[in-house]
PDB file of N, H, CA, C and O in Angstrom:
ATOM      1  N   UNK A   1       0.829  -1.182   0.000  1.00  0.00           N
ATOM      2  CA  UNK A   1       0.000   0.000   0.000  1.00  0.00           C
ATOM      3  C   UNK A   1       0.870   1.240   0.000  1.00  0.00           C
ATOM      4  O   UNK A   1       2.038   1.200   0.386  1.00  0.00           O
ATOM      5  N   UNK A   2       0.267   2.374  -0.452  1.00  0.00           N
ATOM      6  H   UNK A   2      -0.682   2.407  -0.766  1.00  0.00           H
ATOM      7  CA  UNK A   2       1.060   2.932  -0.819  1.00  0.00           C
ATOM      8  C   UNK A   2       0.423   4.070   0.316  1.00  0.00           C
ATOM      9  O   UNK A   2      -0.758   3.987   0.653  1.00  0.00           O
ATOM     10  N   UNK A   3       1.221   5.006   0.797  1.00  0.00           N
ATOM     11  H   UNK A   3       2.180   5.073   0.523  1.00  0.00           H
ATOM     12  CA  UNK A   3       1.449   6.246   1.950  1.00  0.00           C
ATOM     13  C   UNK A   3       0.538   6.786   2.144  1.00  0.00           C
ATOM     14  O   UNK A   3       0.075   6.979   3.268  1.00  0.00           O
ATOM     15  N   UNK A   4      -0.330   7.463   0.257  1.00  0.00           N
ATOM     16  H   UNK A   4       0.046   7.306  -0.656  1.00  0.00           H
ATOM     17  CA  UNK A   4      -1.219   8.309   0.273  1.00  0.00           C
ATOM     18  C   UNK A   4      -2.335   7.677   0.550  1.00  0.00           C
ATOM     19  O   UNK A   4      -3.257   8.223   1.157  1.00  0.00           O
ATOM     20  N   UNK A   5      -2.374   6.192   0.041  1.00  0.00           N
ATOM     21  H   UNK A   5      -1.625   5.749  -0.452  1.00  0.00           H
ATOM     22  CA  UNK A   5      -3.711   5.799   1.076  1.00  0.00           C
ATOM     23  C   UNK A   5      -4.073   5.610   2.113  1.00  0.00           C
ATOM     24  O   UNK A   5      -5.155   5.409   2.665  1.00  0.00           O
ATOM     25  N   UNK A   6      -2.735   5.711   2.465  1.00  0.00           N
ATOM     26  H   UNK A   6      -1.856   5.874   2.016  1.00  0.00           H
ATOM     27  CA  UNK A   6      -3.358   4.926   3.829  1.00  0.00           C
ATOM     28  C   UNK A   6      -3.751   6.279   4.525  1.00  0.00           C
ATOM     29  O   UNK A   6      -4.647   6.352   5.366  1.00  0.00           O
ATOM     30  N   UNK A   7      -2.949   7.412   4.069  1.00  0.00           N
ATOM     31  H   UNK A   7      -2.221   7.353   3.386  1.00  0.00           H
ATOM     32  CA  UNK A   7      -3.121   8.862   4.966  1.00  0.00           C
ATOM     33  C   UNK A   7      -4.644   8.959   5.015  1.00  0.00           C
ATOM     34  O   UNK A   7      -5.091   9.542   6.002  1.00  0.00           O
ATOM     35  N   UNK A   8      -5.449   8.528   4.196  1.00  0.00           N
ATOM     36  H   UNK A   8      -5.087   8.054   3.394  1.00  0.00           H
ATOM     37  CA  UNK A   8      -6.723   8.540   3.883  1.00  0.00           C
ATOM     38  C   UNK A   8      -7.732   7.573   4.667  1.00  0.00           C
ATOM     39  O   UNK A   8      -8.921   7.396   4.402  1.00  0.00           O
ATOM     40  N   UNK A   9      -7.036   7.034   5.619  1.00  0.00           N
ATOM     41  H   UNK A   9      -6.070   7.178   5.834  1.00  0.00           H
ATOM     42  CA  UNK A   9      -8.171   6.041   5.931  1.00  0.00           C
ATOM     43  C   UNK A   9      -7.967   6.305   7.408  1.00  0.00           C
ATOM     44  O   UNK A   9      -6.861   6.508   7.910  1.00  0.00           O
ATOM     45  N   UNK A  10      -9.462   6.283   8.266  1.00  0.00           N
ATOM     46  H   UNK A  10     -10.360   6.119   7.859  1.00  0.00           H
ATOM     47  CA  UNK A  10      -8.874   6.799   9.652  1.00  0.00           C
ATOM     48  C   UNK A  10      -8.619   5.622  10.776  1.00  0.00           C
ATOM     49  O   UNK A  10      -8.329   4.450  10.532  1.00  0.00           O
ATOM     50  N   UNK A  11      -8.811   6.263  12.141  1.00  0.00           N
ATOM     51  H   UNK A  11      -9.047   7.214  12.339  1.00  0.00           H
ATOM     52  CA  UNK A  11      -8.472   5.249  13.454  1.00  0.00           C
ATOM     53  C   UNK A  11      -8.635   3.839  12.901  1.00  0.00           C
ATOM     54  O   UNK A  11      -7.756   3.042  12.574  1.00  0.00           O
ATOM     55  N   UNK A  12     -10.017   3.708  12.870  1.00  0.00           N
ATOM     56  H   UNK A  12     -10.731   4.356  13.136  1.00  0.00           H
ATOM     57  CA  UNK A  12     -10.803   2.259  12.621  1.00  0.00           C
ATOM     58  C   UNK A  12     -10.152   1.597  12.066  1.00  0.00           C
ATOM     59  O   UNK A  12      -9.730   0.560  12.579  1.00  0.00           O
ATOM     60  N   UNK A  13      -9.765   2.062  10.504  1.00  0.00           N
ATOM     61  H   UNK A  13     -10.108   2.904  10.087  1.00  0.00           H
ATOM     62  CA  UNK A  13      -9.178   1.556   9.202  1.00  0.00           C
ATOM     63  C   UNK A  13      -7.877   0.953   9.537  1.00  0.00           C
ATOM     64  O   UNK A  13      -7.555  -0.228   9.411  1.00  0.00           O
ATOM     65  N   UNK A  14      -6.952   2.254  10.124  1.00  0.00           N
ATOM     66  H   UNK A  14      -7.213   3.214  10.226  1.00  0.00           H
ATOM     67  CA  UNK A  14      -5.710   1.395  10.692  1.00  0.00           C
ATOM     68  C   UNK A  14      -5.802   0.664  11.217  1.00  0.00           C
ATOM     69  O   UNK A  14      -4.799  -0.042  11.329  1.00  0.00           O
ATOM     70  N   UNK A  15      -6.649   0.386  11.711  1.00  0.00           N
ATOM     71  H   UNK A  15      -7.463   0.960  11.621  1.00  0.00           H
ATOM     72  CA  UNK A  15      -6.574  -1.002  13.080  1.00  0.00           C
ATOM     73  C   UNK A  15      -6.208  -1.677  12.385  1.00  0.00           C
ATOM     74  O   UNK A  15      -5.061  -2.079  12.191  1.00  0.00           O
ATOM     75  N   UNK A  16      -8.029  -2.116  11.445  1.00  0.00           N
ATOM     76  H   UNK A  16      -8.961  -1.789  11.603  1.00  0.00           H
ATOM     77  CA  UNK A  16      -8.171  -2.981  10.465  1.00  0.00           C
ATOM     78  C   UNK A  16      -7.239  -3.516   9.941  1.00  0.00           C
ATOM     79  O   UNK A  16      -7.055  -4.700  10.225  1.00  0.00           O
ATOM     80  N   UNK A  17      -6.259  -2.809   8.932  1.00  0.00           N
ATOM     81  H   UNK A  17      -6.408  -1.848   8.700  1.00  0.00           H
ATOM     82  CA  UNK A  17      -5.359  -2.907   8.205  1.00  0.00           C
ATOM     83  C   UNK A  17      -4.013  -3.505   8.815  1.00  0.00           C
ATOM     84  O   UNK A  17      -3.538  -4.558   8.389  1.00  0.00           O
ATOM     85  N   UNK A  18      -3.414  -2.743   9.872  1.00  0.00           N
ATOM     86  H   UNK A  18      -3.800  -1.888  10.219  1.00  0.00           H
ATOM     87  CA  UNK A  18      -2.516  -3.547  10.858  1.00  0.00           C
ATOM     88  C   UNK A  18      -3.068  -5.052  11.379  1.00  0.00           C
ATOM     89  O   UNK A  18      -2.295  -5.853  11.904  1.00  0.00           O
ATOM     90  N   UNK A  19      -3.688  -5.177  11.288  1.00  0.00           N
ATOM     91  H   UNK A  19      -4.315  -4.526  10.862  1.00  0.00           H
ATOM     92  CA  UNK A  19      -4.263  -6.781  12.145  1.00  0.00           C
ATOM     93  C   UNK A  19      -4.256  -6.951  10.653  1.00  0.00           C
ATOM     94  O   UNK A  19      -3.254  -7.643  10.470  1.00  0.00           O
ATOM     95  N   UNK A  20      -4.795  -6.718   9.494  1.00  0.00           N
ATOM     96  H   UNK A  20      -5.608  -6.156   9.642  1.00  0.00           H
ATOM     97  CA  UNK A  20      -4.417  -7.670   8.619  1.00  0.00           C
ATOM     98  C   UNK A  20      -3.203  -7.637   8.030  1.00  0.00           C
ATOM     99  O   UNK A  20      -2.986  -8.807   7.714  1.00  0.00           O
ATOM    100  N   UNK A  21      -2.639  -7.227   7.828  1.00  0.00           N
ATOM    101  H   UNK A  21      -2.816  -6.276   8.085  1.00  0.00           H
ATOM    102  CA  UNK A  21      -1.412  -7.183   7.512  1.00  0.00           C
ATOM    103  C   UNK A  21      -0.590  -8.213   8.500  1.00  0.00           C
ATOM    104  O   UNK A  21       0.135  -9.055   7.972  1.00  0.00           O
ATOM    105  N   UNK A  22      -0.713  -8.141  10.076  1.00  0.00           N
ATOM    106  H   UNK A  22      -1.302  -7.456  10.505  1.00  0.00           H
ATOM    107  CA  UNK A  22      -0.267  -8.625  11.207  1.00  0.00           C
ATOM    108  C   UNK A  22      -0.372 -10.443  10.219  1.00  0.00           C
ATOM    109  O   UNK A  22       0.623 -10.985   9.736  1.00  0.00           O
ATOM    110  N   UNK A  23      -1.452 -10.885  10.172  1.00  0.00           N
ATOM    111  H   UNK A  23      -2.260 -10.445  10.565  1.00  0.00           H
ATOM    112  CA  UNK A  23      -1.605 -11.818   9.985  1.00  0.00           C
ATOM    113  C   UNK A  23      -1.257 -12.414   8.971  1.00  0.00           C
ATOM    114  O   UNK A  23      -1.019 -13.617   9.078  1.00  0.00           O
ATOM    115  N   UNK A  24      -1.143 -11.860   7.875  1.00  0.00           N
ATOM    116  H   UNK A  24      -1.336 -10.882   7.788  1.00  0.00           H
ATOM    117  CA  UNK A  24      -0.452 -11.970   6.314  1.00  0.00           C
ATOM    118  C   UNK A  24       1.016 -12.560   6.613  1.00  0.00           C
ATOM    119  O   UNK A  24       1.454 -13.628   6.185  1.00  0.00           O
ATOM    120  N   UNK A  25       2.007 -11.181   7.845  1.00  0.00           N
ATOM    121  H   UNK A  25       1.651 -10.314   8.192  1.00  0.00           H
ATOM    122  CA  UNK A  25       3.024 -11.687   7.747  1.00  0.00           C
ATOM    123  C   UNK A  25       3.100 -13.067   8.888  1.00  0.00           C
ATOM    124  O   UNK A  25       4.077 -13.813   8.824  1.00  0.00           O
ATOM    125  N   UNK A  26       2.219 -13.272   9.707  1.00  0.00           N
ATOM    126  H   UNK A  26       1.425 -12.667   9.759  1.00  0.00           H
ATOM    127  CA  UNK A  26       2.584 -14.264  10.498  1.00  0.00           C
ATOM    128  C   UNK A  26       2.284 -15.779   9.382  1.00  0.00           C
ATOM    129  O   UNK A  26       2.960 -16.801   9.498  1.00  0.00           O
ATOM    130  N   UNK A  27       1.453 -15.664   8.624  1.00  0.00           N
ATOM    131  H   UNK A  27       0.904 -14.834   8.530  1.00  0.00           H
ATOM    132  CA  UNK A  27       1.709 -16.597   7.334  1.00  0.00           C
ATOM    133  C   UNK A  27       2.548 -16.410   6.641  1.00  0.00           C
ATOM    134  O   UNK A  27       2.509 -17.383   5.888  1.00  0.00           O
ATOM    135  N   UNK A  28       3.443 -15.717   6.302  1.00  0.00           N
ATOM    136  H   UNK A  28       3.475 -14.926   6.914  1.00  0.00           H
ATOM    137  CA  UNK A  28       4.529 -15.739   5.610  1.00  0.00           C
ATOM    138  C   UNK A  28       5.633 -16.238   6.168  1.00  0.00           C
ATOM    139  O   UNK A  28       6.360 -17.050   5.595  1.00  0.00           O
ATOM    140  N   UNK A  29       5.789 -15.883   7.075  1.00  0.00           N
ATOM    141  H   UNK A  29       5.199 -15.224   7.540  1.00  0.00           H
ATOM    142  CA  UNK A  29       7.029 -16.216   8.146  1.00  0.00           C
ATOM    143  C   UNK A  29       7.089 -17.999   8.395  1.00  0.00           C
ATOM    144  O   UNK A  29       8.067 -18.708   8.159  1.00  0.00           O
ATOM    145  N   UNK A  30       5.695 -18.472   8.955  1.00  0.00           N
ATOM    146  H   UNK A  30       4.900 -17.897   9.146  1.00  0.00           H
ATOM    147  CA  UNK A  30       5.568 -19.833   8.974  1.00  0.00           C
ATOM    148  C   UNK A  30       5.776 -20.478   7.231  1.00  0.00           C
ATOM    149  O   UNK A  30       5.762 -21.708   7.245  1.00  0.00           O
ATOM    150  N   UNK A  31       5.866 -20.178   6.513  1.00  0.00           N
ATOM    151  H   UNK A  31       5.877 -19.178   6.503  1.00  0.00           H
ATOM    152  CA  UNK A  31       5.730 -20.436   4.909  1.00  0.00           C
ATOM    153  C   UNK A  31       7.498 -20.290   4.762  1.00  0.00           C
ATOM    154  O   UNK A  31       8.265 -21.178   4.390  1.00  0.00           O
ATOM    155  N   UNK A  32       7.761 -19.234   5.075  1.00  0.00           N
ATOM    156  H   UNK A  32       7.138 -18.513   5.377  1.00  0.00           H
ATOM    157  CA  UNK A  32       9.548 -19.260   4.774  1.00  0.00           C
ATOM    158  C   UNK A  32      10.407 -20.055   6.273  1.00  0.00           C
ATOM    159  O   UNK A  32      11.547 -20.510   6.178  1.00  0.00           O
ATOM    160  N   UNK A  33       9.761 -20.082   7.315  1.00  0.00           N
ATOM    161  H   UNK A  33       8.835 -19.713   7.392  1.00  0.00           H
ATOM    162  CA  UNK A  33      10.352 -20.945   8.066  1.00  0.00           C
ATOM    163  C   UNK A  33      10.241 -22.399   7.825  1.00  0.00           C
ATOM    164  O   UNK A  33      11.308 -22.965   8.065  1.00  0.00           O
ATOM    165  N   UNK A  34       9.118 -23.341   7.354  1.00  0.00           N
ATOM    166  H   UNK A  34       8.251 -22.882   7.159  1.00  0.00           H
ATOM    167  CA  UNK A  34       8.996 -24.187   7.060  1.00  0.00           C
ATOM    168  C   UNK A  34       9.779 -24.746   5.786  1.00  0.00           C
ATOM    169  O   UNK A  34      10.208 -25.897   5.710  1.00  0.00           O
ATOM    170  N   UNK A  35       9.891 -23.880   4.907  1.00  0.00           N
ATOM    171  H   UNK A  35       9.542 -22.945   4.969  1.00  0.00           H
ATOM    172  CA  UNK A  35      10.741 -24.296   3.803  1.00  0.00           C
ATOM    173  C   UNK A  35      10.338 -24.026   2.779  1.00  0.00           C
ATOM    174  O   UNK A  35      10.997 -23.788   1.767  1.00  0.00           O
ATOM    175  N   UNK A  36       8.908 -24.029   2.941  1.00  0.00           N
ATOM    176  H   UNK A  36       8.372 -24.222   3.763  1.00  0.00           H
ATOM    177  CA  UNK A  36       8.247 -23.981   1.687  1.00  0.00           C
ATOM    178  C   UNK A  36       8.288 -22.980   0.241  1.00  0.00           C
ATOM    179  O   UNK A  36       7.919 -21.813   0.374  1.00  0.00           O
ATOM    180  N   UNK A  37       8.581 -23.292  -0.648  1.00  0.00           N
ATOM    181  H   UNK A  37       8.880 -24.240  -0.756  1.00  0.00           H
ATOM    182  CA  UNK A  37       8.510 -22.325  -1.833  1.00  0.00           C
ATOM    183  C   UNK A  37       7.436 -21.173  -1.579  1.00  0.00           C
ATOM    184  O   UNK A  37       6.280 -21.591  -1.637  1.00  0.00           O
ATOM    185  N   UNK A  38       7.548 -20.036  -1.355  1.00  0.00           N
ATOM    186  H   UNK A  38       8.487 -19.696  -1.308  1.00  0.00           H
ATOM    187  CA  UNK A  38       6.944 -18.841  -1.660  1.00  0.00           C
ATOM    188  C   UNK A  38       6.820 -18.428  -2.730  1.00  0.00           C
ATOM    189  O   UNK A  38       7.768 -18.200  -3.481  1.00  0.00           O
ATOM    190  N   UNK A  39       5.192 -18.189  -3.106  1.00  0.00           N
ATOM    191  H   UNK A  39       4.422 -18.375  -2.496  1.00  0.00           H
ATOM    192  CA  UNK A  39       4.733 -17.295  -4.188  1.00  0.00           C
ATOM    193  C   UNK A  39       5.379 -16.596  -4.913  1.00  0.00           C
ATOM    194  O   UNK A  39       5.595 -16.535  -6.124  1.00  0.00           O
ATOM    195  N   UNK A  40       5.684 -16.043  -4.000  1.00  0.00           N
ATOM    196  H   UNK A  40       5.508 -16.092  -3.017  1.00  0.00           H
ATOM    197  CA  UNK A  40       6.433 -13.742  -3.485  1.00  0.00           C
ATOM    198  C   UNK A  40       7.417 -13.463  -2.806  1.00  0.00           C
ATOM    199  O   UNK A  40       7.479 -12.409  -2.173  1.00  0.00           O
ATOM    200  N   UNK A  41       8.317 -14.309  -2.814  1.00  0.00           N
ATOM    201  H   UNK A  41       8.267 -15.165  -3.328  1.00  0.00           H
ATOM    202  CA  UNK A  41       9.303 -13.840  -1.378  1.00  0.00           C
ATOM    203  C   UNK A  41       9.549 -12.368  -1.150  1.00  0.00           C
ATOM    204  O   UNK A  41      10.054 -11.869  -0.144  1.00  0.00           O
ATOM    205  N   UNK A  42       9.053 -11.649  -2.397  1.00  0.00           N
ATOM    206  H   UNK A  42       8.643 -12.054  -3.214  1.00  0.00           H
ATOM    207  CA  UNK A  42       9.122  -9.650  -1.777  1.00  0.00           C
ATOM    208  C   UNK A  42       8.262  -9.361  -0.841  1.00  0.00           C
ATOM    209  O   UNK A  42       8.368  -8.435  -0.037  1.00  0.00           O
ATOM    210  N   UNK A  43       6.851 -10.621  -0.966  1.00  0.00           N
ATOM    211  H   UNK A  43       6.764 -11.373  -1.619  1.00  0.00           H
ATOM    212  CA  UNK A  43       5.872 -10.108   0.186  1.00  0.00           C
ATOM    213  C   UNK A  43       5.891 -10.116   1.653  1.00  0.00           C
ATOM    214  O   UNK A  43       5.050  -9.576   2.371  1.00  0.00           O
ATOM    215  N   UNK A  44       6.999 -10.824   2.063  1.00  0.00           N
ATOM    216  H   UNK A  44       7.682 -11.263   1.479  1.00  0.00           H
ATOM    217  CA  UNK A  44       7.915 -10.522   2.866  1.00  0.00           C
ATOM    218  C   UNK A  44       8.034  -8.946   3.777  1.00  0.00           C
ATOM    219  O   UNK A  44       7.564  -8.441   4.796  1.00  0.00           O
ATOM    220  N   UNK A  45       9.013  -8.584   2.628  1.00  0.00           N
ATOM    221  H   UNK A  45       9.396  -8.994   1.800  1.00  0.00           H
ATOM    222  CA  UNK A  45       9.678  -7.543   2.873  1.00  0.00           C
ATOM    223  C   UNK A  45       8.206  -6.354   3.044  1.00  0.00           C
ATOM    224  O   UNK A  45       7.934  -5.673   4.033  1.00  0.00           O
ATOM    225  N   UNK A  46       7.605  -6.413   1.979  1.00  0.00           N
ATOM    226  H   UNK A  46       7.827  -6.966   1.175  1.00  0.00           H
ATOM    227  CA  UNK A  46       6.678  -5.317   1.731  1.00  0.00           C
ATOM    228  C   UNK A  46       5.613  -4.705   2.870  1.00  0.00           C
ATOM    229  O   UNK A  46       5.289  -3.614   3.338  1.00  0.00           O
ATOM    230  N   UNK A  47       5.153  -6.665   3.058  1.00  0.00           N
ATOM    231  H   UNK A  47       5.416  -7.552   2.677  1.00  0.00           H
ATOM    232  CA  UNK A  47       4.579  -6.655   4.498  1.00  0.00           C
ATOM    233  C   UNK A  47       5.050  -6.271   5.685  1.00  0.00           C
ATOM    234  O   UNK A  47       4.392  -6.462   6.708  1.00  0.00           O
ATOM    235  N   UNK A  48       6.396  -5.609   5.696  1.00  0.00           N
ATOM    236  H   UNK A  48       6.931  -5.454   4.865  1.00  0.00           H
ATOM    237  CA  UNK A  48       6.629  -5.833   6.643  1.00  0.00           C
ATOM    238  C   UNK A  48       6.782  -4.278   6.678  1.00  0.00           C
ATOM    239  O   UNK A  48       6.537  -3.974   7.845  1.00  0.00           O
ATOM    240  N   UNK A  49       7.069  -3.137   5.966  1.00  0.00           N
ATOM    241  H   UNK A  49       7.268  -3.383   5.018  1.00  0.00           H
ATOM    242  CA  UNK A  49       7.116  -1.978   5.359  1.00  0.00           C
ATOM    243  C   UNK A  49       5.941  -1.513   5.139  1.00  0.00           C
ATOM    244  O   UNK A  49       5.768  -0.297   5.057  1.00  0.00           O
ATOM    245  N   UNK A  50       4.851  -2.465   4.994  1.00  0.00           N
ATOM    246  H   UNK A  50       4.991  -3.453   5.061  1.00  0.00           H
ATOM    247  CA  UNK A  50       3.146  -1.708   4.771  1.00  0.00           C
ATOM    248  C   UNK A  50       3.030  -1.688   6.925  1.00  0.00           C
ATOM    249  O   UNK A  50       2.606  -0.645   7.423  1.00  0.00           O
ATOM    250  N   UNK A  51       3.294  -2.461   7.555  1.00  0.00           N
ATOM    251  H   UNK A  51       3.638  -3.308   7.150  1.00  0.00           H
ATOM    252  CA  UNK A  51       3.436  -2.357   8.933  1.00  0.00           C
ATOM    253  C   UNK A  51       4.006  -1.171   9.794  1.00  0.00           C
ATOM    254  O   UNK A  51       3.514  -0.551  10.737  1.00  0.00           O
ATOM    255  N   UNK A  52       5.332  -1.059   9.082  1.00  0.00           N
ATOM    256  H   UNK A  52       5.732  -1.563   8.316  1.00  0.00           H
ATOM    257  CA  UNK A  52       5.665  -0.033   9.401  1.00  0.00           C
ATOM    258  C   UNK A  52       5.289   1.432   9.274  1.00  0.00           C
ATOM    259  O   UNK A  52       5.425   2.408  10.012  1.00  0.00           O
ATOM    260  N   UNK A  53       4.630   1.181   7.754  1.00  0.00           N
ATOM    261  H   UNK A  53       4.519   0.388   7.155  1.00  0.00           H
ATOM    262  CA  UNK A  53       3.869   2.778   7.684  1.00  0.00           C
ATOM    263  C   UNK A  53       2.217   2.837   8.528  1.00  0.00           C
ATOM    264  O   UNK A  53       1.620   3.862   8.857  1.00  0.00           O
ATOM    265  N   UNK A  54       1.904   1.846   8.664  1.00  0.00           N
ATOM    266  H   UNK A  54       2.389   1.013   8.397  1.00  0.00           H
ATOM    267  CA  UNK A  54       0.779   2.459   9.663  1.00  0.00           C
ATOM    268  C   UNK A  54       1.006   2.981  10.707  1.00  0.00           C
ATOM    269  O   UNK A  54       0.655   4.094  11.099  1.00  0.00           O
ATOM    270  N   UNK A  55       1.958   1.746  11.507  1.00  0.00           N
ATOM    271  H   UNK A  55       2.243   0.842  11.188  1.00  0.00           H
ATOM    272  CA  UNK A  55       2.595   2.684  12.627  1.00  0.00           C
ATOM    273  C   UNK A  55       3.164   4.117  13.338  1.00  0.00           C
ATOM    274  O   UNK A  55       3.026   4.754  14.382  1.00  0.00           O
ATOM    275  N   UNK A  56       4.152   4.207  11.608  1.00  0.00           N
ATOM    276  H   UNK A  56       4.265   3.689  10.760  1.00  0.00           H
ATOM    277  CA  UNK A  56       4.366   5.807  12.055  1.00  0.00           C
ATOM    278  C   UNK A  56       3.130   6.654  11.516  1.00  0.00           C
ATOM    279  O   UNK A  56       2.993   7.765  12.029  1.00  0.00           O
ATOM    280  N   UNK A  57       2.332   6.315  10.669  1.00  0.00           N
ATOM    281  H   UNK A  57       2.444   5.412  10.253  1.00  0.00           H
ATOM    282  CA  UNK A  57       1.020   7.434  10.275  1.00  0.00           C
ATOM    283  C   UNK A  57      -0.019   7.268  11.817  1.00  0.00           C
ATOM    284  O   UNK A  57      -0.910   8.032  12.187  1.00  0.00           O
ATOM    285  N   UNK A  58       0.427   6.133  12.421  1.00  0.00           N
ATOM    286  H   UNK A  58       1.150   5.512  12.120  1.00  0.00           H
ATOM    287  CA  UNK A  58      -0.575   6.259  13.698  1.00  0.00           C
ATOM    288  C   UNK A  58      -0.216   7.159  14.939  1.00  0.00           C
ATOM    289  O   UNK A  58      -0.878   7.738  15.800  1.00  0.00           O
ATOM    290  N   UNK A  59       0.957   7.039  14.689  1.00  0.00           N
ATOM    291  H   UNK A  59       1.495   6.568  13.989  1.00  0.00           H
ATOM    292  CA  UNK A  59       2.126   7.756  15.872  1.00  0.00           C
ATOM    293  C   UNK A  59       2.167   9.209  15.519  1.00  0.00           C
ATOM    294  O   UNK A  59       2.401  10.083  16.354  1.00  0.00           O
ATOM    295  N   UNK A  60       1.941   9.427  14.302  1.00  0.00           N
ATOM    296  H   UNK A  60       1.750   8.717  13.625  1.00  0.00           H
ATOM    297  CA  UNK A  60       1.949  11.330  13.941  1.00  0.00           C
ATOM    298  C   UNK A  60       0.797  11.573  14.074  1.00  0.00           C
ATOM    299  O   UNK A  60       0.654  12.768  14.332  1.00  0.00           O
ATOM    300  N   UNK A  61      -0.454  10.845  14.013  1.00  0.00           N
ATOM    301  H   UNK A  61      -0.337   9.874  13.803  1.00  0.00           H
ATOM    302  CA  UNK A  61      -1.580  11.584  14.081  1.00  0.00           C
ATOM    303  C   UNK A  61      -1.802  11.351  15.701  1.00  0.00           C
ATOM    304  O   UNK A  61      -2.499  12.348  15.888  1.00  0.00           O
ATOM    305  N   UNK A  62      -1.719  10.844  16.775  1.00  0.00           N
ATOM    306  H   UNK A  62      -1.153  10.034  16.623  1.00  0.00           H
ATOM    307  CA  UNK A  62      -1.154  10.449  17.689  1.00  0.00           C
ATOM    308  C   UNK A  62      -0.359  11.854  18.098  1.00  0.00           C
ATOM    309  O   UNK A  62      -0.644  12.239  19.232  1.00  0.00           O
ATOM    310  N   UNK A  63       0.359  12.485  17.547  1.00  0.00           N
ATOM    311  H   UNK A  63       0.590  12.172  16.626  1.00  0.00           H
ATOM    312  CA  UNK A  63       1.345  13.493  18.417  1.00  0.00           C
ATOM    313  C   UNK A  63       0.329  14.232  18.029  1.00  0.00           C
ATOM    314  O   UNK A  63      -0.418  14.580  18.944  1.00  0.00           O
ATOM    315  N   UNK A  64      -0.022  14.689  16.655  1.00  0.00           N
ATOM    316  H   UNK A  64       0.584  14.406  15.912  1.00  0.00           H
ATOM    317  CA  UNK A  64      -0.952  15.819  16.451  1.00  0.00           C
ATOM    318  C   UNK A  64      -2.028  16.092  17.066  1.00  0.00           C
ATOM    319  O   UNK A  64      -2.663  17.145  17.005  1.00  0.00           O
ATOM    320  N   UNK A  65      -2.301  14.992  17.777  1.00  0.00           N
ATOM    321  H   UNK A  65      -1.785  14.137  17.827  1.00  0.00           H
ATOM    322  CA  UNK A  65      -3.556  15.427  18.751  1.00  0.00           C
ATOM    323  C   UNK A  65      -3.040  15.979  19.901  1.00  0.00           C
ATOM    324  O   UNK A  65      -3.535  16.971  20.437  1.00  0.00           O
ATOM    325  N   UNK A  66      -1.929  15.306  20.370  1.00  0.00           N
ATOM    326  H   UNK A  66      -1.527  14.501  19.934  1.00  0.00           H
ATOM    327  CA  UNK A  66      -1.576  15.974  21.537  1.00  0.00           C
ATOM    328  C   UNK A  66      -1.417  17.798  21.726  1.00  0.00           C
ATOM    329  O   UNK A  66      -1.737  18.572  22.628  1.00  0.00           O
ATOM    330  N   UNK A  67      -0.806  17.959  20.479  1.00  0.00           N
ATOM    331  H   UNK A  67      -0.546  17.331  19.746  1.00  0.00           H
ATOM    332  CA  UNK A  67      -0.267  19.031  20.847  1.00  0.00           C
ATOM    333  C   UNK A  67      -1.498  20.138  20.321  1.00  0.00           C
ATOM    334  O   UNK A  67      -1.335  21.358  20.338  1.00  0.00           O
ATOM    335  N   UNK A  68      -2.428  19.632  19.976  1.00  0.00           N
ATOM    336  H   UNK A  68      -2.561  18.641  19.962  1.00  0.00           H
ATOM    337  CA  UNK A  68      -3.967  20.652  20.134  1.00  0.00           C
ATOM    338  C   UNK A  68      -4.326  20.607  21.091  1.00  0.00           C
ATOM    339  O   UNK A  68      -5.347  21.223  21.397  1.00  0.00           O
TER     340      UNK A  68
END
């Protein structure tokens, strides 16, 4: 996913999206720990980078409230 969407989607959505994502990579991980041939091995990485941007878009909107 890409930055500008997600800037677009609010509280709720992030949740949403982090728990799925959460779960995507905990199937991936069991899929490359086991051995098994992966699809995607970038989905990996990506998933793990779509995680990270919710986080910090949760954490800035998160400060921005504070400081109103």
């Amino acid at each position: 996913m890409k930055r500008k969407e997600l800037m677009d989607l609010d509280k709720n959505e992030y949740q949403n999206k982090l728990a799925e994502f959460r779960k995507e990579l905990v199937k991936l991980n069991a899929q490359s720990s086991t051995g098994t041939a992966m699809k995607n091995p970038g989905m990996l990485k990506q998933t793990k980078k779509n995680i990270a941007r919710i986080l910090t878009l949760m954490n800035q909107n998160k400060r921005e409230t504070k400081k109103a």
